[in-house]
N, CA, C and O atoms as a CHARMM CRD file, in Angstrom:
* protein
*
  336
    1    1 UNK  N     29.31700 -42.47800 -12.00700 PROA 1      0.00000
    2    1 UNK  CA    28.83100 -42.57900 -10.65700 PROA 1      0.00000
    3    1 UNK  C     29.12500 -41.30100  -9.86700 PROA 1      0.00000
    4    1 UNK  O     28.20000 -40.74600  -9.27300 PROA 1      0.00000
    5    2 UNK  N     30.20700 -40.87100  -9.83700 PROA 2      0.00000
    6    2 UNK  CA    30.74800 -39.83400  -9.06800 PROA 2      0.00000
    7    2 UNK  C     29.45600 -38.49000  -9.86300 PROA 2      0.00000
    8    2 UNK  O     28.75800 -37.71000  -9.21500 PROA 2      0.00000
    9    3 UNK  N     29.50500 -38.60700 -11.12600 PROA 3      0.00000
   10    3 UNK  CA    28.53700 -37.49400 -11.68800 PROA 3      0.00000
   11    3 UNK  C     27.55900 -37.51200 -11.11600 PROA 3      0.00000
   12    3 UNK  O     27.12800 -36.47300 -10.61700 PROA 3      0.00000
   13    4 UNK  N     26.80000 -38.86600 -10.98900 PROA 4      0.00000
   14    4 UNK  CA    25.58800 -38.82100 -10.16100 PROA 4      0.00000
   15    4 UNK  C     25.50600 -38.35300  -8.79100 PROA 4      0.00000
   16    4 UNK  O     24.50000 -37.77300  -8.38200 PROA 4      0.00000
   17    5 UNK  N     26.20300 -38.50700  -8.29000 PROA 5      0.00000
   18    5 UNK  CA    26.51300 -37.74200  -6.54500 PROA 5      0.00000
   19    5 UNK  C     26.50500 -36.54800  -6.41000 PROA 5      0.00000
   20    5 UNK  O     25.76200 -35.86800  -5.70200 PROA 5      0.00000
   21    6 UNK  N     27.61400 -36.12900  -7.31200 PROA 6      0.00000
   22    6 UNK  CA    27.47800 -34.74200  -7.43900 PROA 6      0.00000
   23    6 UNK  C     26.48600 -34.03100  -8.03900 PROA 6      0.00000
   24    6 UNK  O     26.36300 -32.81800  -7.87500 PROA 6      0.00000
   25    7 UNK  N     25.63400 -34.81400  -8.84900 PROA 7      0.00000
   26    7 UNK  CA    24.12600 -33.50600  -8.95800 PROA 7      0.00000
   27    7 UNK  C     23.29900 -34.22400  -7.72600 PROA 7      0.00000
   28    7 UNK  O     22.47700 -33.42100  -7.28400 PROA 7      0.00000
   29    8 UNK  N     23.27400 -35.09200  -7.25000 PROA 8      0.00000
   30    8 UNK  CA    22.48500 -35.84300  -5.63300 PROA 8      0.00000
   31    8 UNK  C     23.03900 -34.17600  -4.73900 PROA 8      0.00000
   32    8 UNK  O     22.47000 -33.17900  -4.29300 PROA 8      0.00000
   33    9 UNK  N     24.01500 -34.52700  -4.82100 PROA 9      0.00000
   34    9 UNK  CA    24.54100 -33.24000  -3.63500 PROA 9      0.00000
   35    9 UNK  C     24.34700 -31.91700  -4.03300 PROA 9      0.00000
   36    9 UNK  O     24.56000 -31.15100  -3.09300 PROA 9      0.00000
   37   10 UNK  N     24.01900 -31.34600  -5.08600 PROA 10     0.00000
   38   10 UNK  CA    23.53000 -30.13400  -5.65900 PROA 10     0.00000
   39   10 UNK  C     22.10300 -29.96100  -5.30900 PROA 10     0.00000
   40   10 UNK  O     21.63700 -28.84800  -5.06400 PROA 10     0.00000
   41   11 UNK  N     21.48100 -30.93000  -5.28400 PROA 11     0.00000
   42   11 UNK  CA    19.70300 -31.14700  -5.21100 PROA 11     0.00000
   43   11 UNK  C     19.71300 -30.89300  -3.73000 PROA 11     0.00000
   44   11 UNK  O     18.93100 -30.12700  -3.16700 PROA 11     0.00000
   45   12 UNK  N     20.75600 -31.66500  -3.07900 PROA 12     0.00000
   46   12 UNK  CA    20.43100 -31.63000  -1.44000 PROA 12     0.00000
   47   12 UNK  C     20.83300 -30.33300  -1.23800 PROA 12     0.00000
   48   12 UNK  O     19.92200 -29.76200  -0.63700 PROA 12     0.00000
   49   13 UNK  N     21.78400 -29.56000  -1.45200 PROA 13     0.00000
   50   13 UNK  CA    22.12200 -28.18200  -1.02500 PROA 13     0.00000
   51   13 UNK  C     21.21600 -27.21200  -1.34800 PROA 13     0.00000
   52   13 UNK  O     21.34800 -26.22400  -0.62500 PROA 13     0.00000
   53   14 UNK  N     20.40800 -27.12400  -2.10300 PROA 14     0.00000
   54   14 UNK  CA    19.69900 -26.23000  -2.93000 PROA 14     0.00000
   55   14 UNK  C     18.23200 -26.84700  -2.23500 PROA 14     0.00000
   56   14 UNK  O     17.29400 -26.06100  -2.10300 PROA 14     0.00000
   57   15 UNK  N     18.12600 -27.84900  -1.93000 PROA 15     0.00000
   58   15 UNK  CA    16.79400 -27.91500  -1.05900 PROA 15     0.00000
   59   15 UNK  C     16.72700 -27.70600   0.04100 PROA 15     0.00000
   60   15 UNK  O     15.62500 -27.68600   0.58800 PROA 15     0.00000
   61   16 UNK  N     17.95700 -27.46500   0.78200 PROA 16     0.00000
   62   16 UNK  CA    18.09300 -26.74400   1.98000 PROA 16     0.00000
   63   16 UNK  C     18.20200 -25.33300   2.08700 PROA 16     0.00000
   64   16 UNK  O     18.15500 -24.68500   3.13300 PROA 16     0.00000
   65   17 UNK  N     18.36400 -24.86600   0.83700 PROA 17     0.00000
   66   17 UNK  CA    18.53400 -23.09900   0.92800 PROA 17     0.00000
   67   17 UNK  C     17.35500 -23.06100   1.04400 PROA 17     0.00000
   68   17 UNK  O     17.10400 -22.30400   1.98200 PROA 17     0.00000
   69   18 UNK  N     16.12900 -23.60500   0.45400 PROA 18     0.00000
   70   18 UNK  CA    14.80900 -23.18300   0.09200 PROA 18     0.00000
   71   18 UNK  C     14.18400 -23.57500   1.53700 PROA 18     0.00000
   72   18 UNK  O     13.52200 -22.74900   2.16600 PROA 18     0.00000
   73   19 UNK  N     14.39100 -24.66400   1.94500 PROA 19     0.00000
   74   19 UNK  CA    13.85200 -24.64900   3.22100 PROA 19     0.00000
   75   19 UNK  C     14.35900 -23.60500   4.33500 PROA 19     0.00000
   76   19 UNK  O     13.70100 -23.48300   5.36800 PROA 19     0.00000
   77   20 UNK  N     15.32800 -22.97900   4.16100 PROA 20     0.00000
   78   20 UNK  CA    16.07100 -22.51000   5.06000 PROA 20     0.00000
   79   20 UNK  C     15.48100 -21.18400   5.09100 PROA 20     0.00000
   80   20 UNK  O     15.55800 -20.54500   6.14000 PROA 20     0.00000
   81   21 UNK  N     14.70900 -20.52000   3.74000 PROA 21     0.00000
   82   21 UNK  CA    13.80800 -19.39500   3.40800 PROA 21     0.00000
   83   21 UNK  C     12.87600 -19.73300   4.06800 PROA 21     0.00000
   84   21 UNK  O     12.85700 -19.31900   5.22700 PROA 21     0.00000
   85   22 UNK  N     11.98500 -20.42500   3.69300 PROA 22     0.00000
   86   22 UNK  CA    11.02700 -20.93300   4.22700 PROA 22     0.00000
   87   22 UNK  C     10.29100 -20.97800   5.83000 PROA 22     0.00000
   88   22 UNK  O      9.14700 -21.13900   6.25700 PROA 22     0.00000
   89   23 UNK  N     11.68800 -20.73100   6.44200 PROA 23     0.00000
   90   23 UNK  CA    11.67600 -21.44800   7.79500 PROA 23     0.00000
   91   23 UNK  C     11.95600 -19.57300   8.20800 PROA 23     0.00000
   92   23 UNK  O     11.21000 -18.91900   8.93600 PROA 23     0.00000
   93   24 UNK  N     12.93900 -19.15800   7.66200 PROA 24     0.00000
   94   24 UNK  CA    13.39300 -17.46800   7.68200 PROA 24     0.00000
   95   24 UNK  C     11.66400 -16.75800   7.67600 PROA 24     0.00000
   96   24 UNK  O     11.24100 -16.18400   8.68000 PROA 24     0.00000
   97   25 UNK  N     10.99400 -16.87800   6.67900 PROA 25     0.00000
   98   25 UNK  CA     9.66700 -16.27100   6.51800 PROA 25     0.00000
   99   25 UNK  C      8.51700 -16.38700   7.03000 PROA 25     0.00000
  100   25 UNK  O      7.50100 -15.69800   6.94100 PROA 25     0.00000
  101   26 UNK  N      8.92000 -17.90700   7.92100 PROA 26     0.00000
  102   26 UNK  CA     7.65600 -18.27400   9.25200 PROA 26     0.00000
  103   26 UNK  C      8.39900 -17.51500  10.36700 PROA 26     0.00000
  104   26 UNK  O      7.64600 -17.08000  11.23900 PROA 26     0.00000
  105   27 UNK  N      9.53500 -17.29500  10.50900 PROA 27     0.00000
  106   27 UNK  CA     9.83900 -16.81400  11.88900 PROA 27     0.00000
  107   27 UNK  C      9.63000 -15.22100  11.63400 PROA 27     0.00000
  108   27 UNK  O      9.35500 -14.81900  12.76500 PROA 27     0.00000
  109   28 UNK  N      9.60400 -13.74900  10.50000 PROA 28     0.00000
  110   28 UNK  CA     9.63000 -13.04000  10.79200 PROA 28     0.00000
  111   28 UNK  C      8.57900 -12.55800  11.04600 PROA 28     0.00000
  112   28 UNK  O      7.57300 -13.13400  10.63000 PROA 28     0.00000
  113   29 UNK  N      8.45800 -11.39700  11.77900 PROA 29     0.00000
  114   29 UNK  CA     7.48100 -10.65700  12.48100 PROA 29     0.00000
  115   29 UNK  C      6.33500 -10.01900  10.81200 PROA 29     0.00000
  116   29 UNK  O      6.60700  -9.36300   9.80700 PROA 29     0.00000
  117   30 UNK  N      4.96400 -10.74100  11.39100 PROA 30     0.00000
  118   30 UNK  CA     3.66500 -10.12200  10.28700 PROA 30     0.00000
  119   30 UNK  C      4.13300  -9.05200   9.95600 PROA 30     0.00000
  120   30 UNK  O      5.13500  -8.61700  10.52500 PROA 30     0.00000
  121   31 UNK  N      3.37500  -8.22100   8.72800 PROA 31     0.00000
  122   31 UNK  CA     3.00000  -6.93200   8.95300 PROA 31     0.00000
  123   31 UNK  C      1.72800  -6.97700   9.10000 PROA 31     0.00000
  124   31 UNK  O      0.85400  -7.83300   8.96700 PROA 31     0.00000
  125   32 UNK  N      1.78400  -5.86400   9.40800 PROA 32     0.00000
  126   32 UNK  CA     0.29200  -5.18700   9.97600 PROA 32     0.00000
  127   32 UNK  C     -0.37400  -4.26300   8.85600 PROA 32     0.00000
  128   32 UNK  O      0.29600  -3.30900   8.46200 PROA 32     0.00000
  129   33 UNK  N     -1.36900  -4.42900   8.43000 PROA 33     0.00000
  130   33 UNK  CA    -2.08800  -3.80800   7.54400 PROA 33     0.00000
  131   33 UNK  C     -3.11800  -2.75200   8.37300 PROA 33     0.00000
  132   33 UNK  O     -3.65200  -2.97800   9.45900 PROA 33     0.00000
  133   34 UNK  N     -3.21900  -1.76700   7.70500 PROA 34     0.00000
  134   34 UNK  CA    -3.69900  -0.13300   8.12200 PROA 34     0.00000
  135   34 UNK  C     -4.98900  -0.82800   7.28100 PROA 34     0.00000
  136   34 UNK  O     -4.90200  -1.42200   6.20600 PROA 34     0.00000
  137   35 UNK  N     -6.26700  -0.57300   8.11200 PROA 35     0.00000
  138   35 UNK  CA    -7.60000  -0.85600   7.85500 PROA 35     0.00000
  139   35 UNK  C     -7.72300   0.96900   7.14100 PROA 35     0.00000
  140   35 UNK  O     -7.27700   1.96700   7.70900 PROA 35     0.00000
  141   36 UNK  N     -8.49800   0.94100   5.69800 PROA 36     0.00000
  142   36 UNK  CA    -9.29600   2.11600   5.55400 PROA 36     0.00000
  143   36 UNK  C    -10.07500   2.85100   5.81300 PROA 36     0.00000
  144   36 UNK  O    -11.10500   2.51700   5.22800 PROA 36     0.00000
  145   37 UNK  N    -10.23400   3.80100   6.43500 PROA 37     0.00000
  146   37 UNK  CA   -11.50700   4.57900   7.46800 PROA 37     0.00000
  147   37 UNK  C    -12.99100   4.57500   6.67600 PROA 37     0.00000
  148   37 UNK  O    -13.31500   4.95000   5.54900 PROA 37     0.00000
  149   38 UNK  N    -13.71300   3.99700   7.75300 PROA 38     0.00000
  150   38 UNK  CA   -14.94500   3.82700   7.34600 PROA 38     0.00000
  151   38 UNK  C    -16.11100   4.58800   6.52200 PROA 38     0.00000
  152   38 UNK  O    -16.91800   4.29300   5.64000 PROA 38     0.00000
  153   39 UNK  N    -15.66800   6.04600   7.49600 PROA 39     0.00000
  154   39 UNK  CA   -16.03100   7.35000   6.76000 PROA 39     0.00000
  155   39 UNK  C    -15.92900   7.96700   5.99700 PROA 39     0.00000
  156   39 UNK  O    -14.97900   7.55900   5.32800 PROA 39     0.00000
  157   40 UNK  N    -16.44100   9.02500   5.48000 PROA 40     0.00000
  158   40 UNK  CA   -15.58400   9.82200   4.29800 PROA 40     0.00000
  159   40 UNK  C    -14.61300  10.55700   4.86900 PROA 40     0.00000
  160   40 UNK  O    -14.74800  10.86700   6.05300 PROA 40     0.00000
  161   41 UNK  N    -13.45200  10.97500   4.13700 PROA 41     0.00000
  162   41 UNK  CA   -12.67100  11.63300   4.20700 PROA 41     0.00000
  163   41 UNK  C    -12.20100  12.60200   2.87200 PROA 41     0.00000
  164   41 UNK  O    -12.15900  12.16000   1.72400 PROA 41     0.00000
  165   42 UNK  N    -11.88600  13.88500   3.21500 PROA 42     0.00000
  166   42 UNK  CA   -12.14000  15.09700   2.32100 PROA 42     0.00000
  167   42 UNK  C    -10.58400  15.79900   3.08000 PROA 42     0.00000
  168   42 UNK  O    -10.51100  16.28200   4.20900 PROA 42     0.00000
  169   43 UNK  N     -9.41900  15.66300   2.04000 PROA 43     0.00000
  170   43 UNK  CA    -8.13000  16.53600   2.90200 PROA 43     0.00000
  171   43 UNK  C     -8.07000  17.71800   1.87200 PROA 43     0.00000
  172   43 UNK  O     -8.26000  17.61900   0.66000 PROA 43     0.00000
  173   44 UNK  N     -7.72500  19.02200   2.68300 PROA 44     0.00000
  174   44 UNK  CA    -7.78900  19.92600   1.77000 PROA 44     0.00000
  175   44 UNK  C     -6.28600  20.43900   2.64600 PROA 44     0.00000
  176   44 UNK  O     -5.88900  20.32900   3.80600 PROA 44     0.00000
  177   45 UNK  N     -5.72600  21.06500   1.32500 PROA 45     0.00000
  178   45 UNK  CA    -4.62500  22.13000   2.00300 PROA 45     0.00000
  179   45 UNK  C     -4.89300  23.47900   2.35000 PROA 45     0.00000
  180   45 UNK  O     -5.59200  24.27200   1.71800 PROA 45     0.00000
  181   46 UNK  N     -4.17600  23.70200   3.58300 PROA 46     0.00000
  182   46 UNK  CA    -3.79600  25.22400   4.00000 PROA 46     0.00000
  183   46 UNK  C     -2.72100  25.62500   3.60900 PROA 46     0.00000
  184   46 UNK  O     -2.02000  25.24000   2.67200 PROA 46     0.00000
  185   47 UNK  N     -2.54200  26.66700   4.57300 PROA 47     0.00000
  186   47 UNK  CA    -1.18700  27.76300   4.49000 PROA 47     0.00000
  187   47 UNK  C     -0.61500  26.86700   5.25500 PROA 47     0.00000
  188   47 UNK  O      0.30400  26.48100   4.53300 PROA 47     0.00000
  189   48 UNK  N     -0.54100  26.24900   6.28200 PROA 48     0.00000
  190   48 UNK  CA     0.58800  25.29700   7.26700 PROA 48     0.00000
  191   48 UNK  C      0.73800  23.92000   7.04900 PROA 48     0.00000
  192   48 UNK  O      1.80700  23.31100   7.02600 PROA 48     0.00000
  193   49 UNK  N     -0.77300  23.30100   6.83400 PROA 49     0.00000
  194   49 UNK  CA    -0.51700  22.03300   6.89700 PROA 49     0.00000
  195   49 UNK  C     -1.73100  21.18800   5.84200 PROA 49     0.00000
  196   49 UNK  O     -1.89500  21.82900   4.80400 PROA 49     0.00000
  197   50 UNK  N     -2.39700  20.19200   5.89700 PROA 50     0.00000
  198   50 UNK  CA    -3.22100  19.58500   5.35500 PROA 50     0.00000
  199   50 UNK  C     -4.50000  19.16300   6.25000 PROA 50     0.00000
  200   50 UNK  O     -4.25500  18.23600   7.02300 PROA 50     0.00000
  201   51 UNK  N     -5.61000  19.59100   6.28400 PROA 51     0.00000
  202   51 UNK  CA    -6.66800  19.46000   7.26700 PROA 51     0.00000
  203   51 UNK  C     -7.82300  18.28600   6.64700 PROA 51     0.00000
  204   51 UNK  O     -7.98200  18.14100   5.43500 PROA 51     0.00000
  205   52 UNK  N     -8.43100  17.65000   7.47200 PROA 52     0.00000
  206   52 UNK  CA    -9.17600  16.86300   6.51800 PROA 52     0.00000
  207   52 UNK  C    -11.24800  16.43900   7.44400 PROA 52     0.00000
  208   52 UNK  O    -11.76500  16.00400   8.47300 PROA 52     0.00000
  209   53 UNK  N    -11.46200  16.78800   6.58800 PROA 53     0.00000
  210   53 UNK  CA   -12.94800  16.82000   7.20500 PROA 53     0.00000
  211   53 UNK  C    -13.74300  15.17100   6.43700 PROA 53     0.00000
  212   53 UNK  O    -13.43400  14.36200   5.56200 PROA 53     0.00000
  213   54 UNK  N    -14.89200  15.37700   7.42300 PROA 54     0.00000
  214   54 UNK  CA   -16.11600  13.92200   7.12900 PROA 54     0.00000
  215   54 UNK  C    -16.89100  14.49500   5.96100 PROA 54     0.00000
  216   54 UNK  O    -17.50700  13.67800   5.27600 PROA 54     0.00000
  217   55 UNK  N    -16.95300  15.76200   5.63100 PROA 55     0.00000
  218   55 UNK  CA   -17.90800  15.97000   4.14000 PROA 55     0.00000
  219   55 UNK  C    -16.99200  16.87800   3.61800 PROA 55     0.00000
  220   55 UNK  O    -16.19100  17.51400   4.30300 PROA 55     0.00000
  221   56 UNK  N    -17.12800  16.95400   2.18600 PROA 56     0.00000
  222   56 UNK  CA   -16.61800  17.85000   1.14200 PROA 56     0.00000
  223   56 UNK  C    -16.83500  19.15300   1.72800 PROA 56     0.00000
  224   56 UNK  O    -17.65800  19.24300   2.63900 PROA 56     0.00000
  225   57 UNK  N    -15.93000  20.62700   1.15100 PROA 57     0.00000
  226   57 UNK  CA   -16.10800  21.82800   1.43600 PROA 57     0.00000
  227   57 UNK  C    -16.66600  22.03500   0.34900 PROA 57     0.00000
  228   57 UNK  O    -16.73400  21.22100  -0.57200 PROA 57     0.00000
  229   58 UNK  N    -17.29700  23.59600   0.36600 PROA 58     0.00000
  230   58 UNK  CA   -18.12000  23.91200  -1.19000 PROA 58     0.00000
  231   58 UNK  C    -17.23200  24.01700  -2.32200 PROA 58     0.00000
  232   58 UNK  O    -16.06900  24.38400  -2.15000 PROA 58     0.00000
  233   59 UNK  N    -17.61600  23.76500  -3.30900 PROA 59     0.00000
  234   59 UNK  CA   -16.91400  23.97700  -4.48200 PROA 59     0.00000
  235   59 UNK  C    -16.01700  24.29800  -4.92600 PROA 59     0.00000
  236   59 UNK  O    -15.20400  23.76300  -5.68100 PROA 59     0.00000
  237   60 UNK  N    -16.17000  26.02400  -4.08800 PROA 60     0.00000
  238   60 UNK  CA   -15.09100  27.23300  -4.61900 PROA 60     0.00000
  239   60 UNK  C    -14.28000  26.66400  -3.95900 PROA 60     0.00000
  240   60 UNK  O    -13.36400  27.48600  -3.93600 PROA 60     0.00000
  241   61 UNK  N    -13.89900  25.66100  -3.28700 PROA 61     0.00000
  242   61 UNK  CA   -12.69400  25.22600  -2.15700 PROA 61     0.00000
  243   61 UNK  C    -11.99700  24.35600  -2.73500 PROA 61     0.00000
  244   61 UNK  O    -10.94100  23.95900  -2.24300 PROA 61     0.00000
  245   62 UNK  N    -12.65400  23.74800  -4.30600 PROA 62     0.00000
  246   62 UNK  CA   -11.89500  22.05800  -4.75400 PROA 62     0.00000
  247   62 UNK  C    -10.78100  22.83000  -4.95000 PROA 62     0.00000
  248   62 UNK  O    -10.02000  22.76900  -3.98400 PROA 62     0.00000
  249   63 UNK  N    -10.40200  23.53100  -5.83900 PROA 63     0.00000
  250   63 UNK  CA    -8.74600  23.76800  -5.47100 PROA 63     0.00000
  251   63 UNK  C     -7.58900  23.51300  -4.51800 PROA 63     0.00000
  252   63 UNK  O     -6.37100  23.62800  -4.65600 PROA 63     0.00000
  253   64 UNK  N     -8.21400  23.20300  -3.70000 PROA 64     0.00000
  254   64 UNK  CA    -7.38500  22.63600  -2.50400 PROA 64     0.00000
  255   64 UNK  C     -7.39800  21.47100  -1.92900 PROA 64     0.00000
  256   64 UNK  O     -6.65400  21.00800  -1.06400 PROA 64     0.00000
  257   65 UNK  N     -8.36200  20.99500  -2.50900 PROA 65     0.00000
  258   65 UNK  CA    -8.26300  18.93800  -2.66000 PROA 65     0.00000
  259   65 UNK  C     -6.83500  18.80600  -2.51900 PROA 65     0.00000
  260   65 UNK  O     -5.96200  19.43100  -3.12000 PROA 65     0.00000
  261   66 UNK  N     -6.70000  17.78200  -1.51900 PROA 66     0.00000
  262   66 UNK  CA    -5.45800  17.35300  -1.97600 PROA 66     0.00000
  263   66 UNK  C     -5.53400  15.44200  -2.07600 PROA 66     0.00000
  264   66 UNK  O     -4.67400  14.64100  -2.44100 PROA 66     0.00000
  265   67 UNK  N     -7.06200  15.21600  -1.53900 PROA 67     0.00000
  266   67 UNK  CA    -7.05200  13.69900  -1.51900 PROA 67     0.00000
  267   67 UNK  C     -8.10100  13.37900  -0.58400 PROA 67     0.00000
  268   67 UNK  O     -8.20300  14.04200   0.44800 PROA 67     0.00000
  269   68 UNK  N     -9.00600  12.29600  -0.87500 PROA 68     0.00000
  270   68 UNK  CA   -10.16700  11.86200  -0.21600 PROA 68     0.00000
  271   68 UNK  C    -10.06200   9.99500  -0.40800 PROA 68     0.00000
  272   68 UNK  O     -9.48600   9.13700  -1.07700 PROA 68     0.00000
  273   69 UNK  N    -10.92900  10.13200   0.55500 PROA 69     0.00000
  274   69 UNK  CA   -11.61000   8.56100   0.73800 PROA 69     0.00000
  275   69 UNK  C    -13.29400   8.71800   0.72000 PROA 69     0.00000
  276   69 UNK  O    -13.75600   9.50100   1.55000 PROA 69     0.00000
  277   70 UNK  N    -13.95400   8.22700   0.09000 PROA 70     0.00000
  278   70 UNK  CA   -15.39300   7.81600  -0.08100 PROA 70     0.00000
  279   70 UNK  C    -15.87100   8.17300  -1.48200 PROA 70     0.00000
  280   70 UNK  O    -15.17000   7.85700  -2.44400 PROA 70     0.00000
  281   71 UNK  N    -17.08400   8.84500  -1.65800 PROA 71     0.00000
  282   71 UNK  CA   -17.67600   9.12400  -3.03000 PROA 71     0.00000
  283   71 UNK  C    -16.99600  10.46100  -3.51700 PROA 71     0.00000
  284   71 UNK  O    -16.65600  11.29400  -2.67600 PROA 71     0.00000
  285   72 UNK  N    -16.78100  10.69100  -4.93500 PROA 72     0.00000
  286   72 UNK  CA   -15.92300  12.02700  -5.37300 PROA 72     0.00000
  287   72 UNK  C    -16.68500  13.49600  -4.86300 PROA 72     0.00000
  288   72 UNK  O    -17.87300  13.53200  -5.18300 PROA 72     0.00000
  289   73 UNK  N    -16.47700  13.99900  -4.55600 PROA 73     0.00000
  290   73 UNK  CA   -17.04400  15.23300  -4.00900 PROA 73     0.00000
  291   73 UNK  C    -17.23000  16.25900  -5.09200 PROA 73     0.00000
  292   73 UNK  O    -17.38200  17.41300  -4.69400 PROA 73     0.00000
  293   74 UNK  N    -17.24200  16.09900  -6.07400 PROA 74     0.00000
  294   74 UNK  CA   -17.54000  17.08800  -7.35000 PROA 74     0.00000
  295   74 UNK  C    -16.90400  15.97400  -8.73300 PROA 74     0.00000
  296   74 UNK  O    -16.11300  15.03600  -8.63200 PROA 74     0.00000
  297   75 UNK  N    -17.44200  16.39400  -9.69600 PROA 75     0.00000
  298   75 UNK  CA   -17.13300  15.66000 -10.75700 PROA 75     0.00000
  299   75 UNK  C    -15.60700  16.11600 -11.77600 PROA 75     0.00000
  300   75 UNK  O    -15.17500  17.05300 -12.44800 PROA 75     0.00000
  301   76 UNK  N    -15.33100  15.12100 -11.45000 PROA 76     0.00000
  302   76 UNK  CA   -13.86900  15.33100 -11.97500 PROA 76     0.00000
  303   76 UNK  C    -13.54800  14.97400 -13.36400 PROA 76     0.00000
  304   76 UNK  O    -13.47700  13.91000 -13.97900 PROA 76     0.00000
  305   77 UNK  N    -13.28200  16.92700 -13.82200 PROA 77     0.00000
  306   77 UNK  CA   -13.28000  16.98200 -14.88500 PROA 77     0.00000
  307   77 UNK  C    -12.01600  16.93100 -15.82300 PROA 77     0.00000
  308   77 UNK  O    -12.22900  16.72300 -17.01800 PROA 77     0.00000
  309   78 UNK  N    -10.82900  17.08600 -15.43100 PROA 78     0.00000
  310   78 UNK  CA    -9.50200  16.60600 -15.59600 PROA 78     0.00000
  311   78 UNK  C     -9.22100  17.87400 -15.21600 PROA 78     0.00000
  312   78 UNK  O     -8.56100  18.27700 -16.17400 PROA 78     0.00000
  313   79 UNK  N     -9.28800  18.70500 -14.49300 PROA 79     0.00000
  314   79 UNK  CA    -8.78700  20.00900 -13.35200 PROA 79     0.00000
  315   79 UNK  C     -9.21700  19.72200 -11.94200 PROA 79     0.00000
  316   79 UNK  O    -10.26800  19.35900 -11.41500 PROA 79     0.00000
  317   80 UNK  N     -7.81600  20.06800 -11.46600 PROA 80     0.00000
  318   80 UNK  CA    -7.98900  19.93100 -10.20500 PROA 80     0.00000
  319   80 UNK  C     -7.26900  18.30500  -9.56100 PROA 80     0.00000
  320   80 UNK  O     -6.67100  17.60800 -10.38000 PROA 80     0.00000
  321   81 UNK  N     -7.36000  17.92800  -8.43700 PROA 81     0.00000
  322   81 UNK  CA    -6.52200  16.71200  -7.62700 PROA 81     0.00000
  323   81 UNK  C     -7.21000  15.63300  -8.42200 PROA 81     0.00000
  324   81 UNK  O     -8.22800  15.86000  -9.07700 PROA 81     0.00000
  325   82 UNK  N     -6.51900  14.22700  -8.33400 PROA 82     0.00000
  326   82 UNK  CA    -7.24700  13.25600  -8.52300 PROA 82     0.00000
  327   82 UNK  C     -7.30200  12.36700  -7.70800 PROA 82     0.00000
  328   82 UNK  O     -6.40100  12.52300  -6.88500 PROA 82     0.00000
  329   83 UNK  N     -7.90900  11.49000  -7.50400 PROA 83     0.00000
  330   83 UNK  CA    -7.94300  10.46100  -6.34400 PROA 83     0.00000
  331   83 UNK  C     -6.61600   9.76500  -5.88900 PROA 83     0.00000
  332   83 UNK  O     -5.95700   9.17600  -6.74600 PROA 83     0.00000
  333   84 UNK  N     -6.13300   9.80200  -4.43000 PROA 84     0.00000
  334   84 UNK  CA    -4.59600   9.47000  -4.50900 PROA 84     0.00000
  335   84 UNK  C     -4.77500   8.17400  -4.65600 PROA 84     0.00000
  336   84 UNK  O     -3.80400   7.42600  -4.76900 PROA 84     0.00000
């Protein structure tokens, strides 16, 4: 009998931790999810910083891809950035 209580009281403690998560994960604050820009985006590096334009630069410039959003701007041939 006493055995039986004591796993009764193991079940009850352990169903209160879980509720007690439960209750922890409705109260914390959402996150917020970053929507993807609609447009294209084309980032190329400089000498200072990383600049990023709405269309690809010409060609002689993929060297300095450093990362885009939309359709690939030249065909990627295994030289050069790859899609981050």
């Amino acid at each position: 009998m006493i055995r039986c209580l004591t796993i009764l009281a193991s079940l009850v403690l352990l169903g209160g931790c879980a509720l007690t998560d439960e209750i922890a994960a409705s109260l914390s604050p959402k996150k917020e999810t970053v929507a993807a820009p609609e447009t294209p985006v084309y980032c190329y590096q400089t000498l200072g910083q990383v600049e990023c334009y709405p269309a690809p630069l010409p060609p002689s410039q993929a060297g300095r891809l450093v990362g885009y959003y939309g359709s690939a701007p030249r065909a990627l041939t295994g030289s050069g950035p790859a899609r981050p």
